[in-house]
C-alpha positions in Angstrom: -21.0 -29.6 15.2 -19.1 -30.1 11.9 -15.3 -30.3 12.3 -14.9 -27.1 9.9 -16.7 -24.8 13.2 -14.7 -27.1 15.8 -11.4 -26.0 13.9 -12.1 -22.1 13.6 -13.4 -22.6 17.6 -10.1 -23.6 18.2 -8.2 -21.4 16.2 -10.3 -18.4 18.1 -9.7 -20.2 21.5 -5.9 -20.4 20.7 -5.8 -16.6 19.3 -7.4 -15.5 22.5 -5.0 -17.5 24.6 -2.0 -16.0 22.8 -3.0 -12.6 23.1 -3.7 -12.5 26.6 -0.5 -13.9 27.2 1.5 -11.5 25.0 -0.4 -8.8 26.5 0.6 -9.8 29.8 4.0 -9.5 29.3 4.3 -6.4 27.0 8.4 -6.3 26.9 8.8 -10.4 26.3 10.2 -11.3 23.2 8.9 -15.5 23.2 9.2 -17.5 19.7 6.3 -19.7 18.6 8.1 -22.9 20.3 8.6 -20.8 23.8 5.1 -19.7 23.0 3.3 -23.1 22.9 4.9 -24.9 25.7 4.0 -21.5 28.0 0.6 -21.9 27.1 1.1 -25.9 27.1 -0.4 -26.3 23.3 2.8 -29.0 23.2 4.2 -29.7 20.1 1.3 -30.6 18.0 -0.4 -26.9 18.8 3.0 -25.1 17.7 1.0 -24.9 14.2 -2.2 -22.9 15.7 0.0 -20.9 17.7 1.7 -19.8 14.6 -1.0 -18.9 12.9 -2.7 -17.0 15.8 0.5 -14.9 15.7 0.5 -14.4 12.3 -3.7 -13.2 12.0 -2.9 -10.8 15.6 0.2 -9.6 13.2 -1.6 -9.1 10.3 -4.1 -6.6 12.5 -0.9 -5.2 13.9 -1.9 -6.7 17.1 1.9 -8.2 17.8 5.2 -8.2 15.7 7.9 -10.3 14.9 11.5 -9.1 16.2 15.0 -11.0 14.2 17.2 -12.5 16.8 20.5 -14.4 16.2 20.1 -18.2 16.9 21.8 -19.2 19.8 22.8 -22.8 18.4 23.8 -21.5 15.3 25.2 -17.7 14.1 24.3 -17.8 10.8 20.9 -18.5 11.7 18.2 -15.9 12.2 15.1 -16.6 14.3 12.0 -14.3 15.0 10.8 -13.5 18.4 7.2 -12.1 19.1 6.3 -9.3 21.3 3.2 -6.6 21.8 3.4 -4.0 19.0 4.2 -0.7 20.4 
């Protein structure tokens, strides 16, 4: 199979994972970081975790919610969560 189908497998396989997990848990609010170690992609799959979220957002699938930063104030951060 050539790596370009092996990729968009992935990305599907990933996709799937996150939305089961997000419809799961319809009132969590998880960023991509607490997102990838839940689903144990690890650090390397915090990039195809990302861009699951953004393709489900772009359907309207999921959205993203602006939280302060708990390390620093003047930070925001995004959390995800089922779109109503």
């Amino acid at each position: 199979m050539p790596a370009t189908k092996k990729l968009l497998a992935r990305g599907a396989q990933i996709q799937a994972a996150v939305h089961r997990h997000l419809a799961a848990y319809p009132h969590a609010q998880l960023t991509t970081y607490e997102l990838a170690r839940v689903l144990e992609y690890g650090k390397a799959g915090r990039c195809g975790v990302n861009g699951a979220l953004h393709r489900l957002a772009d359907v309207g699938e999921v959205r993203r919610v602006p939280a302060a930063d708990p390390m620093n104030a003047r930070r925001t951060i995004y959390r995800w969560q089922v779109a109503p």
